[in-house]
FIGUPA-550013 format. One record per residue (C-alpha): residue number from 0; residue in one letter; chain; x, y, z. Coordinates in Angstrom, 1 decimal. Layout:
<nodes>
+-----+------+------+--------+--------+--------+
| pos | code | unit |     xx |     yy |     zz |
+-----+------+------+--------+--------+--------+
| NUM |    A |    A |      X |      Y |      Z |
...
+-----+------+------+--------+--------+--------+
</nodes>
This chain:
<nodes>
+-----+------+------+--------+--------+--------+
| pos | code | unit |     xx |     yy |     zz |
+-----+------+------+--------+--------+--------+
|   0 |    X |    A |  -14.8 |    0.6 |   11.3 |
|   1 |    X |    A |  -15.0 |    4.3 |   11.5 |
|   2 |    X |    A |  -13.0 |    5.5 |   14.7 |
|   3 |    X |    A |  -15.6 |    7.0 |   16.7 |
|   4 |    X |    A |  -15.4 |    8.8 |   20.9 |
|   5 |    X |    A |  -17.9 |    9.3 |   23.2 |
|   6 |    X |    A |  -20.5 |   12.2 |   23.2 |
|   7 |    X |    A |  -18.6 |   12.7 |   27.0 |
|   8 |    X |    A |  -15.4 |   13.0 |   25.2 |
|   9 |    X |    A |  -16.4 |   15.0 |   22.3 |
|  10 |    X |    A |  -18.2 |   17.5 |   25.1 |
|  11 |    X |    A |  -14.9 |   17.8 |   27.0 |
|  12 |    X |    A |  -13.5 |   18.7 |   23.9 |
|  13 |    X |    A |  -15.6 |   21.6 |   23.4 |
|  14 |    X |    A |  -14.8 |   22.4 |   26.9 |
|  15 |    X |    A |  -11.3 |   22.2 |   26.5 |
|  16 |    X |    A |  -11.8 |   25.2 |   23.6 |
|  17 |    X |    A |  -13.8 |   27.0 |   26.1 |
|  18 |    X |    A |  -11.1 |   27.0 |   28.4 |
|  19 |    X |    A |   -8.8 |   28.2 |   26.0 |
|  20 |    X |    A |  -10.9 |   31.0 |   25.0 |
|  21 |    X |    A |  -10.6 |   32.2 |   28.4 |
|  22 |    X |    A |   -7.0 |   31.1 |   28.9 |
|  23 |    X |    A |   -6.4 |   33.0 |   25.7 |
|  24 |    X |    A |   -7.2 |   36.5 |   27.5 |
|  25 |    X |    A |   -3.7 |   36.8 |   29.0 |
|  26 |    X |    A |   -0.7 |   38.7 |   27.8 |
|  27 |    X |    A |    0.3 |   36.4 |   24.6 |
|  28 |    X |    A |    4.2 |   36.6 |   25.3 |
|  29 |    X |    A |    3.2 |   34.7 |   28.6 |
|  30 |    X |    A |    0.9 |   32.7 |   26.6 |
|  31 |    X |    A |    3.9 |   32.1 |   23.9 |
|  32 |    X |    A |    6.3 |   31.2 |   26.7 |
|  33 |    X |    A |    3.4 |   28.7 |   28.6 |
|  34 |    X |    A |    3.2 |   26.6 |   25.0 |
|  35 |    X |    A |    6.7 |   26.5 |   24.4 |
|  36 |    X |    A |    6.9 |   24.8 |   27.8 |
|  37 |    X |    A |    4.3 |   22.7 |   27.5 |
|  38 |    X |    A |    5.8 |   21.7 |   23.9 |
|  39 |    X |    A |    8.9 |   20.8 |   25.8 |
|  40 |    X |    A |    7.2 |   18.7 |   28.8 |
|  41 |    X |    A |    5.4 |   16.5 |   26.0 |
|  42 |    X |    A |    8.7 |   16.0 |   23.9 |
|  43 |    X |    A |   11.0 |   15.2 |   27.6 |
|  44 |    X |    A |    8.2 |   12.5 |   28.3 |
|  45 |    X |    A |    7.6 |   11.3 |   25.2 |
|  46 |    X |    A |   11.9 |   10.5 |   24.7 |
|  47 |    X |    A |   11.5 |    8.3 |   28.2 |
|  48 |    X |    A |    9.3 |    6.3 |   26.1 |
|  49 |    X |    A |    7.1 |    6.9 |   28.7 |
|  50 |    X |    A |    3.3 |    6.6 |   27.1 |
|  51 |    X |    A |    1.4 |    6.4 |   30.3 |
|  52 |    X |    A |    3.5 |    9.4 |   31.6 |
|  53 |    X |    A |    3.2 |   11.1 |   27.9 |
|  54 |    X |    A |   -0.8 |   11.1 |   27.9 |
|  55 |    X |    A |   -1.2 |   11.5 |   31.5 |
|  56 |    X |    A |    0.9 |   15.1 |   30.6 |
|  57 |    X |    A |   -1.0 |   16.2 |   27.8 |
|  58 |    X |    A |   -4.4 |   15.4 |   29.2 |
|  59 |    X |    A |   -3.1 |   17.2 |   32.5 |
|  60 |    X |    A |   -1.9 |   20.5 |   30.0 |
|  61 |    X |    A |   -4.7 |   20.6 |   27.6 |
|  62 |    X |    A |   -6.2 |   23.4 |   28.7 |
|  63 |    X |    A |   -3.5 |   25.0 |   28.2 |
|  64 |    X |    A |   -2.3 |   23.9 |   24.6 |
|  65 |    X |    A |   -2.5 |   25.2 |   21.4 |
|  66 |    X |    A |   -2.7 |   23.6 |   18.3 |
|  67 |    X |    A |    1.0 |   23.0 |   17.9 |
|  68 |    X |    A |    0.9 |   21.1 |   21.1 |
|  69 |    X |    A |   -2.1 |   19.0 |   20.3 |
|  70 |    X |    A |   -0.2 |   18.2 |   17.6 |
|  71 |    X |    A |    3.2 |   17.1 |   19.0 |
|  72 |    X |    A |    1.1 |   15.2 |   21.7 |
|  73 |    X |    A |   -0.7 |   12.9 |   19.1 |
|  74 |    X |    A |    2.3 |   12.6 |   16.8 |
|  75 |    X |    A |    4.7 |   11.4 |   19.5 |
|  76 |    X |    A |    1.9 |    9.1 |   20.9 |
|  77 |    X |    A |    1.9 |    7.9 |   17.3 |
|  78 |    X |    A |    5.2 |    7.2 |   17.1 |
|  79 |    X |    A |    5.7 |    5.8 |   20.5 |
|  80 |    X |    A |    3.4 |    3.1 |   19.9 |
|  81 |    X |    A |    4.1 |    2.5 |   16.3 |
|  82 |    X |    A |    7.9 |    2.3 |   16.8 |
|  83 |    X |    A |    7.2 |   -0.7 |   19.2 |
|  84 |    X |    A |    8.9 |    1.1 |   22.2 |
|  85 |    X |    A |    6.1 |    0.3 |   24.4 |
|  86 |    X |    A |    3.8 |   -3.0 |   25.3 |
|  87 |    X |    A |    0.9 |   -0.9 |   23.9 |
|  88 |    X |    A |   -1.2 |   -1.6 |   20.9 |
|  89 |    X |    A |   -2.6 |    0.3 |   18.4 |
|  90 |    X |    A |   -5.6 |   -1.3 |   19.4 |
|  91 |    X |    A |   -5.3 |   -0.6 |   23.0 |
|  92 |    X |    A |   -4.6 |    2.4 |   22.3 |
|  93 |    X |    A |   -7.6 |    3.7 |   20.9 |
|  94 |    X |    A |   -9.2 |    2.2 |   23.6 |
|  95 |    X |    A |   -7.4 |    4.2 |   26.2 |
|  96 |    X |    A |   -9.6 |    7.4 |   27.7 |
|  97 |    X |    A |   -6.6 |    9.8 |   27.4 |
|  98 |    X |    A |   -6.0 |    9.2 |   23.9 |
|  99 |    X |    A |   -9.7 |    9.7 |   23.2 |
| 100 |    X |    A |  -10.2 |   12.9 |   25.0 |
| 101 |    X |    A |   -6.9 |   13.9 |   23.4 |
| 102 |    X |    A |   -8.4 |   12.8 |   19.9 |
| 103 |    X |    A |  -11.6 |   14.4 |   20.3 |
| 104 |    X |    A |  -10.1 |   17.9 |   21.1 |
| 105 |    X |    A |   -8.1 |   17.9 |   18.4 |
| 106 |    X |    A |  -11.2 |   16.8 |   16.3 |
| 107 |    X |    A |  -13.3 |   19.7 |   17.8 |
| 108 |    X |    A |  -10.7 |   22.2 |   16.9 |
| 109 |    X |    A |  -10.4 |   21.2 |   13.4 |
| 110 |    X |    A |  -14.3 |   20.9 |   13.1 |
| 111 |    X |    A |  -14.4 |   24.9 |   14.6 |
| 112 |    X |    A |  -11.8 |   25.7 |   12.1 |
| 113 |    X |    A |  -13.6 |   24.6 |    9.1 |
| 114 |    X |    A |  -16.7 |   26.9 |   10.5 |
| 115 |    X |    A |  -14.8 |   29.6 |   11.2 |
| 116 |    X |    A |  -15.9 |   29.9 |   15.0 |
| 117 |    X |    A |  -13.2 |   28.8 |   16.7 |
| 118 |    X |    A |  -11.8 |   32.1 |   19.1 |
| 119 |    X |    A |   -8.4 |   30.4 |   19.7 |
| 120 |    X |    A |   -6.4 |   33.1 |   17.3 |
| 121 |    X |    A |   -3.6 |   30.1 |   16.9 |
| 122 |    X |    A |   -6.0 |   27.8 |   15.0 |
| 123 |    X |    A |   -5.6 |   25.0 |   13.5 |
| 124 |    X |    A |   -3.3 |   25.5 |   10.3 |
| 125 |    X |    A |   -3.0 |   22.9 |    7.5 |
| 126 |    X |    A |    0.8 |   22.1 |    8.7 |
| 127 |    X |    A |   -0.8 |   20.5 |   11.4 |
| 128 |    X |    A |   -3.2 |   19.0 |    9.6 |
| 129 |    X |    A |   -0.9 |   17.2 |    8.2 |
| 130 |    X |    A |    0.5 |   15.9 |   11.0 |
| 131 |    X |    A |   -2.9 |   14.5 |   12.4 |
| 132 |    X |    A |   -3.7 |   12.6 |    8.8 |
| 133 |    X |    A |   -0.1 |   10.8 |    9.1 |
| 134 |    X |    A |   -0.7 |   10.1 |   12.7 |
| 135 |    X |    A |   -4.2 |    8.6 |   11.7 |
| 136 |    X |    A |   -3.0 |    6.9 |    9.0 |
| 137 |    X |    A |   -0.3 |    5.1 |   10.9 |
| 138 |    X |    A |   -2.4 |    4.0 |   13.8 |
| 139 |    X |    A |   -5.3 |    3.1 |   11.1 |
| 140 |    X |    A |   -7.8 |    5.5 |   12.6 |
| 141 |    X |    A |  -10.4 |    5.8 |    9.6 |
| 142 |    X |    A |  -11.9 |    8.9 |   10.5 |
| 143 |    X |    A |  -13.7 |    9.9 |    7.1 |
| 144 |    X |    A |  -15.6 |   13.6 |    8.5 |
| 145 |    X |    A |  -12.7 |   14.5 |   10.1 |
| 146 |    X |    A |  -10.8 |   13.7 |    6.8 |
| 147 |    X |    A |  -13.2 |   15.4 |    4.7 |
| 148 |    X |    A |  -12.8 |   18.5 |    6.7 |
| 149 |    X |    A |   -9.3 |   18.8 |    6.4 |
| 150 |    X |    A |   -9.7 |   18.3 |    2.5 |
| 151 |    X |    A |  -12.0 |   21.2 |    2.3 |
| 152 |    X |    A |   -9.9 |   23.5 |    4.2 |
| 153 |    X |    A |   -6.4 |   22.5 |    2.7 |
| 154 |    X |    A |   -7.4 |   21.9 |   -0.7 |
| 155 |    X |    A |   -7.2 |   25.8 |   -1.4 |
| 156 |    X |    A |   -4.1 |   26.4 |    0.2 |
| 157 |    X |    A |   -1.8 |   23.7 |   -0.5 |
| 158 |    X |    A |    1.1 |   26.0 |   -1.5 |
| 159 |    X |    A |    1.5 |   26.2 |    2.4 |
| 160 |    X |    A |    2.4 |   23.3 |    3.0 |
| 161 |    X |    A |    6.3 |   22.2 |    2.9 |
| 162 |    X |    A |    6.6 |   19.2 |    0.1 |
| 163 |    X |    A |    6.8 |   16.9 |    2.6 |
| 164 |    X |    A |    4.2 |   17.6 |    4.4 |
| 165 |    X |    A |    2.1 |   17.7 |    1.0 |
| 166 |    X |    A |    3.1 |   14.3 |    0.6 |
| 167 |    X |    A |    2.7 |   13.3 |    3.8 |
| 168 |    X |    A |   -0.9 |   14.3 |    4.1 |
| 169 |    X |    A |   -1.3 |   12.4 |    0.5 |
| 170 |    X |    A |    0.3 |    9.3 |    1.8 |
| 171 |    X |    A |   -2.1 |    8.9 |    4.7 |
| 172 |    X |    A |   -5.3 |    9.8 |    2.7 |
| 173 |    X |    A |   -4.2 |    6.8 |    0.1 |
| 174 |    X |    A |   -3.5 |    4.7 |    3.1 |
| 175 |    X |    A |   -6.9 |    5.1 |    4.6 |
| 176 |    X |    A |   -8.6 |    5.0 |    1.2 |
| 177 |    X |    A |  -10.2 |    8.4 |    1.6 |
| 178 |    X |    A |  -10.3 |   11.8 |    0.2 |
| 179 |    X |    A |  -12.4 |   13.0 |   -2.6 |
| 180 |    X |    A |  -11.4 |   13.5 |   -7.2 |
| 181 |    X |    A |  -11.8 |   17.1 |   -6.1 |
| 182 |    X |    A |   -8.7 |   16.4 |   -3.5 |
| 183 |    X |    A |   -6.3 |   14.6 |   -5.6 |
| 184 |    X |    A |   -7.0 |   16.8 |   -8.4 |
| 185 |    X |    A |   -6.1 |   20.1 |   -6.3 |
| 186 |    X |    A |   -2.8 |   18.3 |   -5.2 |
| 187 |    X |    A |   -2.1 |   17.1 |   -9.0 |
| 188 |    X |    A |   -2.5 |   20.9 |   -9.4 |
| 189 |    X |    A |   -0.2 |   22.3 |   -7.2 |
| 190 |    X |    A |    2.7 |   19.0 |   -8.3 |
| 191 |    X |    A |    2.2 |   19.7 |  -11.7 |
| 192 |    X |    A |    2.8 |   23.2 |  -11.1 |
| 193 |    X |    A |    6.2 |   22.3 |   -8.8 |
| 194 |    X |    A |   10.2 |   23.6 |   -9.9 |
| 195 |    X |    A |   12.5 |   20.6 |  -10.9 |
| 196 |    X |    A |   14.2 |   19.1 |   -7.7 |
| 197 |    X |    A |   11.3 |   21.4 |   -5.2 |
| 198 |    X |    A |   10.4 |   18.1 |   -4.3 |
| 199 |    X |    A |   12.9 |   15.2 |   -2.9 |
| 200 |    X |    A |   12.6 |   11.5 |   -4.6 |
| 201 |    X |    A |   11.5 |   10.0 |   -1.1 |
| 202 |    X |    A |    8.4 |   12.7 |   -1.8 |
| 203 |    X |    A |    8.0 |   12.0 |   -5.6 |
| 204 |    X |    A |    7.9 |    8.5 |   -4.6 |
| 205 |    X |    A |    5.4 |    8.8 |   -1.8 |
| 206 |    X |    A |    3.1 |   10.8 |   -4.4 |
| 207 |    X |    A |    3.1 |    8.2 |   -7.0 |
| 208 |    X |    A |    2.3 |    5.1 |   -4.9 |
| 209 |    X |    A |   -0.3 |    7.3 |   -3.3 |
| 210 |    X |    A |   -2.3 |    7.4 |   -6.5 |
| 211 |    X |    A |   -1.4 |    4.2 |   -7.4 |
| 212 |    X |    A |   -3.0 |    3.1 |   -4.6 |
| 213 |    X |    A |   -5.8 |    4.8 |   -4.6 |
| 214 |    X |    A |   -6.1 |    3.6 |   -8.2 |
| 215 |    X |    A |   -6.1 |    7.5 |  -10.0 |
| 216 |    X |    A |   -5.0 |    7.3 |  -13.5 |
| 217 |    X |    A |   -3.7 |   10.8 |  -13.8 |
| 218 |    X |    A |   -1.9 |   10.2 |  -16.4 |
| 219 |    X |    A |    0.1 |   13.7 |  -16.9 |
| 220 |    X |    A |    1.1 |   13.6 |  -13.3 |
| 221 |    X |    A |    2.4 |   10.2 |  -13.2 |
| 222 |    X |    A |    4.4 |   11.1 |  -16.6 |
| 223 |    X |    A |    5.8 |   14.0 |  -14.6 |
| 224 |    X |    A |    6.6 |   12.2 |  -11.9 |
| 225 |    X |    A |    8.2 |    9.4 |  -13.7 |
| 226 |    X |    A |   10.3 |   12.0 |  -15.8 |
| 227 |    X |    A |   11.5 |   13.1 |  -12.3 |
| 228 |    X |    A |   12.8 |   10.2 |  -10.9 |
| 229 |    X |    A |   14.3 |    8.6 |  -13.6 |
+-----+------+------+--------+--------+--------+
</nodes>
């Protein structure tokens, strides 16, 4: 089932980018310094294996964070509870109010991205974009719009993204069985289009069972690819 939060959490999600509108009106060094911080508060808790303490942090910062830390919040939340460290679920998880407000603010931000409205001048890049479909994909969160936004907004500019991000983001939309032809043909693009040894075997690999899976016969990719590894 598609991974839905409330309308509450989804409207304290547009508060949060309200807030950072007007948290954003401050000298950006100081700004710079406060999310560097922040980055380092969420990375401390989240090596305790701490999740309680790691959500409880980010929801208490969010105001305050930028895309970068959105991003480091849900990946080691991701990685906390998918390494087993914790008694959590995945489940329970995604049941748990903090990582739903955190979810939904994230979603808002990339939703504002793709309409261009967003005032946050550090907005949501495709690197991170990346990191949210892996972190979705591992915890099985099938979130379809948000996935078709970030397909519309990445698709033309895929050179941006470091080959293992690229096949990072692939990976998790083949996991969730999403993503559009239009999709996997701009990234068949921009591999076809790659120098010998650009991209690492773990990455070549990733690629290929990605479209396997997702059952696309691009045949002059997988040709390339299999010329690659062999």
């Amino acid at each position: 089932q598609p991974f839905q939060g409330s309308q509450k959490h989804r409207a304290k999600g547009r508060d949060y980018l309200r807030e950072r509108y007007k948290a954003g009106q401050g000298n950006k060094q100081q700004k710079l310094r406060q999310n560097k911080w922040i980055n380092r508060q969420v990375t401390e808790v989240a090596n305790q294996g701490d999740l309680e303490g790691l959500l409880d942090t980010s929801i208490y910062h969010l105001a305050q964070m930028n895309s970068i830390n959105l991003v480091t919040a849900l990946h080691r939340v991701t990685k906390l509870v998918a390494s087993g460290r914790t008694d959590v679920t995945v489940e329970q998880l995604l049941e748990m109010p903090q990582f739903v407000e955190l979810w939904e603010t994230v979603n808002s931000q990339i939703e504002l991205r793709l309409k261009g409205q967003t005032q946050d001048e550090e907005a949501f890049e495709v690197q991170c974009m990346s990191i949210v479909c892996w972190s979705c994909a591992t915890l099985r969160l099938y979130a379809e719009d948000i996935f078709d936004i970030i397909s519309e907004i990445a698709s033309p500019r895929l050179y941006e993204l470091k080959t293992f991000e690229l096949s990072n983001m692939v990976w998790a939309y083949a996991k969730l069985q999403l993503g559009k032809p239009e999709f996997y043909n701009a990234v068949s693009v921009r591999v076809l289009k790659r120098e010998q040894g650009q991209f690492s075997l773990q990455c070549l690999s990733m690629l290929a069972w990605s479209y396997a899976s997702v059952r696309d016969r691009n045949v002059p990719l997988f040709a390339s690819l299999s010329k690659e590894m062999t």
